[in-house]
DRENDREN-656121 format. One record per residue (C-alpha): residue number from 1; z, y, x. Coordinates in pm, 1 decimal. Example, Ala and Ser with C-alpha at 12.3 -4.5 7.8 and 13.67 -1.06 7.14 Angstrom:
# DRENDREN-656121
<1,<780.0,-450.0,1230.0>>
<2,<714.0,-106.0,1367.0>>
# end
This chain:
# DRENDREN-656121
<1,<-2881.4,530.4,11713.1>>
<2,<-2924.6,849.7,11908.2>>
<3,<-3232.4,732.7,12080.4>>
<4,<-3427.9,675.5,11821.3>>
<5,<-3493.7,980.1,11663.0>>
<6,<-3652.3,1051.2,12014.8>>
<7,<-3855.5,706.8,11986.9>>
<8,<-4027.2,839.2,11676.4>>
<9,<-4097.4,1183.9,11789.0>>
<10,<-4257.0,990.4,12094.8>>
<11,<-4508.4,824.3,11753.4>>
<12,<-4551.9,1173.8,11699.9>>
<13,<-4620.0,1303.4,11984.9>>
<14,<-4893.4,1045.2,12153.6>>
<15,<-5025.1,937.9,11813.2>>
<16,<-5406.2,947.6,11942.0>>
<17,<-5318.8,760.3,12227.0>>
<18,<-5124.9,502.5,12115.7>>
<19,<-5260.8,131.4,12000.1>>
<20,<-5131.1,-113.1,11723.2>>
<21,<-5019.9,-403.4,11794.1>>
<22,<-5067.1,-661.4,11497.7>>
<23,<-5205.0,-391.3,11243.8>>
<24,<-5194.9,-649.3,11012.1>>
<25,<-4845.2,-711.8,10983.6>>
<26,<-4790.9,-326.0,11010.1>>
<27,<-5028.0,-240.5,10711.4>>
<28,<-4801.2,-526.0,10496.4>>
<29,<-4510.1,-295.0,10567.8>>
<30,<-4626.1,-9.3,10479.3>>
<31,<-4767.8,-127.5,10149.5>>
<32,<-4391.6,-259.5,10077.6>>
<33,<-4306.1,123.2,10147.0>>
<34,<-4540.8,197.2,9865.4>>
<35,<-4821.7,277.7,10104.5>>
<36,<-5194.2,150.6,9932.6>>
<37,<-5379.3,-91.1,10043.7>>
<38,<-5713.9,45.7,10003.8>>
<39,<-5602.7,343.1,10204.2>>
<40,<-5466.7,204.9,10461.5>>
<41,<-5819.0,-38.0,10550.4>>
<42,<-6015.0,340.1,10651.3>>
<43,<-5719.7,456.5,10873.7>>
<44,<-5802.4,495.3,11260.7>>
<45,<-5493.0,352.2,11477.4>>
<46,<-5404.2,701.0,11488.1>>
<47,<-5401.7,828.0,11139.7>>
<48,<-5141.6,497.1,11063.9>>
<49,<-4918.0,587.0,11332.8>>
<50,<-4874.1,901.9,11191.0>>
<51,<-4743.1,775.4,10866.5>>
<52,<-4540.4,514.1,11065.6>>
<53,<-4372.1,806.2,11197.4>>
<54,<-4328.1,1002.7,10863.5>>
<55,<-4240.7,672.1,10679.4>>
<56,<-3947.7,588.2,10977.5>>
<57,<-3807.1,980.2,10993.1>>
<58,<-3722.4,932.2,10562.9>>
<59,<-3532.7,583.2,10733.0>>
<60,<-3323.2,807.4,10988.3>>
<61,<-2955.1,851.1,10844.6>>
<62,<-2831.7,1242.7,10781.1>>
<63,<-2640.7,1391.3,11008.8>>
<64,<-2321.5,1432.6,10812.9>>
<65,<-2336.0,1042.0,10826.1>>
<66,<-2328.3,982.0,11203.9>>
<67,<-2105.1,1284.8,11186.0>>
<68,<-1865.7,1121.8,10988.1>>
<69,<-1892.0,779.9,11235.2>>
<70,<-1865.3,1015.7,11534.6>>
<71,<-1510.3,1127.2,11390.8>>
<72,<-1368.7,802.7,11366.1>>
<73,<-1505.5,713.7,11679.7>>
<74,<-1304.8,1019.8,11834.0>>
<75,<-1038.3,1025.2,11660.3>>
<76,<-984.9,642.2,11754.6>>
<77,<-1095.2,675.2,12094.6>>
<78,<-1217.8,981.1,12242.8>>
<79,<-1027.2,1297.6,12164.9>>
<80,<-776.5,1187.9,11890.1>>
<81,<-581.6,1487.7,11931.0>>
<82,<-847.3,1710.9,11868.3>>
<83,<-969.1,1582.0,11536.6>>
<84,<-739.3,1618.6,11185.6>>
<85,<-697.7,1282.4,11024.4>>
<86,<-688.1,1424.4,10705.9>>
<87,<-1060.1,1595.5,10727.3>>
<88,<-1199.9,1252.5,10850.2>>
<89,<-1403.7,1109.8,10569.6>>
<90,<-1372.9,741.3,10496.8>>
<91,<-1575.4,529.0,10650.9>>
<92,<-1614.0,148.6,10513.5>>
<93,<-1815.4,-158.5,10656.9>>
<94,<-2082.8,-123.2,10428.1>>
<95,<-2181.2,240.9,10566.4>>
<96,<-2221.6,79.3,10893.3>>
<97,<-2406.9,-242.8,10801.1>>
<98,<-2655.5,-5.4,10582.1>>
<99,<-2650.5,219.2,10909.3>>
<100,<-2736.3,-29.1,11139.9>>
<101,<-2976.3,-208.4,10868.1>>
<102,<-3210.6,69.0,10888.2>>
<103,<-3213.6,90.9,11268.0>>
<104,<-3326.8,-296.1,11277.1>>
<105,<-3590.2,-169.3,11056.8>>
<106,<-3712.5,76.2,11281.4>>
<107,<-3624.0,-79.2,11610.8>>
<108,<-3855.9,-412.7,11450.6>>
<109,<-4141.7,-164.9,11363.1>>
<110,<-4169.0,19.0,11692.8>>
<111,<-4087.9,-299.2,11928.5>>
<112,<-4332.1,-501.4,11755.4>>
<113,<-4629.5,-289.3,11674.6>>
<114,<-4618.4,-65.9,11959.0>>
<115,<-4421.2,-235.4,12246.1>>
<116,<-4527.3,-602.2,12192.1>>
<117,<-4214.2,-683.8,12155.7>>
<118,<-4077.2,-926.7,11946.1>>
<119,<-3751.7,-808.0,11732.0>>
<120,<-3829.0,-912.3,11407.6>>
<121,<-3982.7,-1227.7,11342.8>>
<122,<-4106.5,-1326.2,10941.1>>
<123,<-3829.7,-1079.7,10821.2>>
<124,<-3537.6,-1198.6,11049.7>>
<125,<-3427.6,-991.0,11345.3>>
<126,<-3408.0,-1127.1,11675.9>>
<127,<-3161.2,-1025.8,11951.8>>
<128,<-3255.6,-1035.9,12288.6>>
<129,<-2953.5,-1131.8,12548.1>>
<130,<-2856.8,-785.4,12562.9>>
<131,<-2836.6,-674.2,12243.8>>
<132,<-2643.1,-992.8,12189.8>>
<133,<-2366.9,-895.7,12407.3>>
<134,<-2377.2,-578.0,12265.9>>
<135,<-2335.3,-707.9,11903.9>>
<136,<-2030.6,-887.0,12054.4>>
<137,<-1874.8,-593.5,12214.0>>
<138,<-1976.8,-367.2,11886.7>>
<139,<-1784.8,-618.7,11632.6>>
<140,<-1474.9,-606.1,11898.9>>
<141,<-1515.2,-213.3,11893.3>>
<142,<-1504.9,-188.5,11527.5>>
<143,<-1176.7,-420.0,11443.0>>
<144,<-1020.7,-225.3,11745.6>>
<145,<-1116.9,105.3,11545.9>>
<146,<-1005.7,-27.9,11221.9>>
<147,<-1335.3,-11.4,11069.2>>
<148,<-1433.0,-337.2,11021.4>>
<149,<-1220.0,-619.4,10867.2>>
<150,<-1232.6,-825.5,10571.0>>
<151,<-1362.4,-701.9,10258.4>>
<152,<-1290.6,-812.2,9926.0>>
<153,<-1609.2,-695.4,9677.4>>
<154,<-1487.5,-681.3,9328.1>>
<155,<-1316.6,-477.4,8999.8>>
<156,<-955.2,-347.7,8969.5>>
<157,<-898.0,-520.6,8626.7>>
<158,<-992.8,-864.0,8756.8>>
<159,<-759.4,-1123.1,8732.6>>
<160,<-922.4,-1319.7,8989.9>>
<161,<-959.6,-994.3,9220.9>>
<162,<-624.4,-922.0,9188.1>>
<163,<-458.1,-1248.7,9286.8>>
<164,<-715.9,-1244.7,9575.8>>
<165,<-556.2,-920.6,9725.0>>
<166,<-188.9,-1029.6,9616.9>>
<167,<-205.5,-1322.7,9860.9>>
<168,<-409.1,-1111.7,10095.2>>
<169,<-113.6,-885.7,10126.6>>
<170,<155.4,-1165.1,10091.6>>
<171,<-14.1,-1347.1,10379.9>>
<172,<-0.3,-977.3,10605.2>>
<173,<-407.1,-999.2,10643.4>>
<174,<-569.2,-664.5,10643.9>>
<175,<-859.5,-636.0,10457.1>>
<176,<-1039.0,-337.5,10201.9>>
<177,<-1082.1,-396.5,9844.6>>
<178,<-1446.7,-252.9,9736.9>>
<179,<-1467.6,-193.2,9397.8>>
<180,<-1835.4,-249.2,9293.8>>
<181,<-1833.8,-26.6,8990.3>>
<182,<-1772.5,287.1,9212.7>>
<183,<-1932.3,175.7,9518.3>>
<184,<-2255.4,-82.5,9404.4>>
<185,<-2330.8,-309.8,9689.4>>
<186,<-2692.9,-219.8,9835.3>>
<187,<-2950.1,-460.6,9811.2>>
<188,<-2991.9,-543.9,10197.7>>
<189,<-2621.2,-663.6,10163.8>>
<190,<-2684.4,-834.4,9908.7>>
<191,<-2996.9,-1013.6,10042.0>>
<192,<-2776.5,-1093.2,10353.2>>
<193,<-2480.8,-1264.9,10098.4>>
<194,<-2731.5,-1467.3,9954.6>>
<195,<-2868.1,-1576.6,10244.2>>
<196,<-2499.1,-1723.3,10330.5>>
<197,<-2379.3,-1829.2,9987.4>>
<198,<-2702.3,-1885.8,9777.6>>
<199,<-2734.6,-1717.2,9471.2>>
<200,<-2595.4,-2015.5,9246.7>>
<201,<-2212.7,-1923.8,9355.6>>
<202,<-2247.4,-1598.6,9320.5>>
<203,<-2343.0,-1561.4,8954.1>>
<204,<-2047.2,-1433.0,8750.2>>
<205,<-2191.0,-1724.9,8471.6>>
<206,<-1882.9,-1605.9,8248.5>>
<207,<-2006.4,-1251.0,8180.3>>
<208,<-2136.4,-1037.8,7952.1>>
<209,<-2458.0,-912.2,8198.6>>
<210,<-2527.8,-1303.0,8256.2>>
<211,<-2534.6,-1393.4,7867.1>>
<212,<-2762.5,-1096.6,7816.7>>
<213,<-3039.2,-1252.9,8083.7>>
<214,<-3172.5,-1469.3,7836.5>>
<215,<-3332.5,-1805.0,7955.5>>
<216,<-3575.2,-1686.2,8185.2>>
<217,<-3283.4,-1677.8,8375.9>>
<218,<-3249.7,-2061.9,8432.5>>
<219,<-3624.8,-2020.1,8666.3>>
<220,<-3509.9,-1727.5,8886.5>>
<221,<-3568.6,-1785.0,9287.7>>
<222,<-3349.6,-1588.4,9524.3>>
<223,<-3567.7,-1255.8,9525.0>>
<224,<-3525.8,-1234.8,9123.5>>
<225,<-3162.8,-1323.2,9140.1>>
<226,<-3162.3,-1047.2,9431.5>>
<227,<-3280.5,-823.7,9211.9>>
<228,<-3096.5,-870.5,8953.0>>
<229,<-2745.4,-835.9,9200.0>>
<230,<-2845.5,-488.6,9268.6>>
<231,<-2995.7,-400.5,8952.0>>
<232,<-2594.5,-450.9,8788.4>>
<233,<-2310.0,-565.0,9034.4>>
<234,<-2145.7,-697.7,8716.9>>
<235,<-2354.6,-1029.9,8744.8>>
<236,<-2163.8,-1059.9,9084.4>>
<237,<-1871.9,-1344.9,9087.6>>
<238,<-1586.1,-1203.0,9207.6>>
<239,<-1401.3,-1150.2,9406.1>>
<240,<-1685.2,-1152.8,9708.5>>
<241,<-1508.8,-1214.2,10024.8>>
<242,<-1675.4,-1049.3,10359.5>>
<243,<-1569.1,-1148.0,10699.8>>
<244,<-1690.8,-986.6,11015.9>>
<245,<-2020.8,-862.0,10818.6>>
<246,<-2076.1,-1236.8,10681.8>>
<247,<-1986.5,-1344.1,10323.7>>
<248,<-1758.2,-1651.6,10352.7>>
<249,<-1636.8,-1693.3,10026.6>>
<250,<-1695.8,-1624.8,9629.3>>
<251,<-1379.4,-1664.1,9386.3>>
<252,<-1077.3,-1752.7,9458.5>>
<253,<-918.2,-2082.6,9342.9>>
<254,<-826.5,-2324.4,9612.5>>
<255,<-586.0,-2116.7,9907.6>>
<256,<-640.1,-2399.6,10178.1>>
<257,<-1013.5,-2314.5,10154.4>>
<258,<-956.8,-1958.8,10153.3>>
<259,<-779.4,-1992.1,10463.2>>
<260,<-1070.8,-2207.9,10661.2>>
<261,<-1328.1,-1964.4,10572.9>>
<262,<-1117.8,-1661.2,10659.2>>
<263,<-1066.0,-1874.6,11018.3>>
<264,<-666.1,-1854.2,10935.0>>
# end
């Protein structure tokens, strides 16, 4: 993550010199970042790499959040005894996956458009051998840490929810209950749970939010049923079950299945 802010100011920096690799594909993400179309179809190579920069920069994460990541990372690791526990702010899976979501973003834009190479390809992100291994090594660095383990997505007051995280704790399996009223899953998550369960699971059909729909509701594809996840997490089923960043499971009826998709 530190290298990239220097990869952009490179954009900035050579942004005569530098040519666009499929411009076409660029311009299509830019109008998604609310860029128009017309506009872009008079830009020189230059003037677009400019607002590639400026567009990637508003992507970068603050730096109280890498701050915060930084802490853990030391306190865990580096130089424990130098940093309070009690000033460490707390740091769940979903800060890192949105974290590391926006780097694919701008690691896809530059590799593809300006290095001609491939790490996106029609939306999905494509690790090299490399980055592979160092996916491996990062989800090994994160359960050492404590950071990453099983997430349960779902409301205090839920009956369901709350016999999840009994037998969770009965059965000595750490996990971290997310309660999606205070913390809203972000979109990108949810695109990526959807992706693994389909949206049909995941509808909370018994609710309140789900009556309301209507029946246009019965015709929804994925991206409207997306959008409606992250418009109110109260359509969610729940409890959502995350495993190593991958949703495995929605609900929580049958304990023999919970166990295979938790790999017990």
């Amino acid at each position: 993550m530190r290298s990239i802010p220097a990869a952009i100011k490179i954009l900035k920096d050579n942004f005569n010199e530098l040519k666009i690799r499929n411009r076409e594909q660029l311009e299509e993400k830019l109008i998604n970042w609310v860029v128009d179309r017309k506009c872009l179809i008079s830009l020189s190579d230059a003037e677009i790499t400019n607002i590639v920069a400026e567009a990637l920069s508003a992507k970068l994460p603050s730096e109280d959040e890498i701050k915060n990541i930084k802490d853990v990372r030391d306190k865990r690791f580096a130089h424990h005894e130098l940093i309070d526990e009690t000033k460490i702010s707390s740091i769940m899976w979903p800060h890192l996956e949105d974290l590391l979501a926006r780097a694919k973003k701008i690691v896809g834009v530059i590799g593809n458009h300006y290095l001609g190479d491939f790490y996106e390809i029609n939306g999905e992100y494509v690790l090299s051998y490399n980055a592979s291994e160092t996916s491996r090594s990062l989800v090994r660095l994160l359960k050492k840490a404590g950071i990453m383990s099983i997430q349960v997505y779902g409301i205090p007051n839920c009956s369901t929810c709350k016999k999840a995280l009994t037998w969770l704790q009965h059965n000595n399996i750490d996990h971290e209950f997310i309660n999606t009223k205070d913390t809203p899953p972000t979109r990108e998550m949810i695109q990526n749970w959807v992706k693994s369960l389909g949206f049909a699971p995941m509808r909370n059909t018994s609710g309140q939010s789900y009556r309301a729909l209507g029946e246009q509701k019965k015709i929804w594809n994925d991206e409207q049923w997306i959008d409606a996840f992250t418009h109110d997490a109260m359509l969610l089923k729940r409890p959502l079950i995350v495993k190593d960043g991958t949703a495995v499971l929605v609900g929580f009826k049958n304990e023999a299945v919970v166990q295979e998709k938790l790999g017990l």
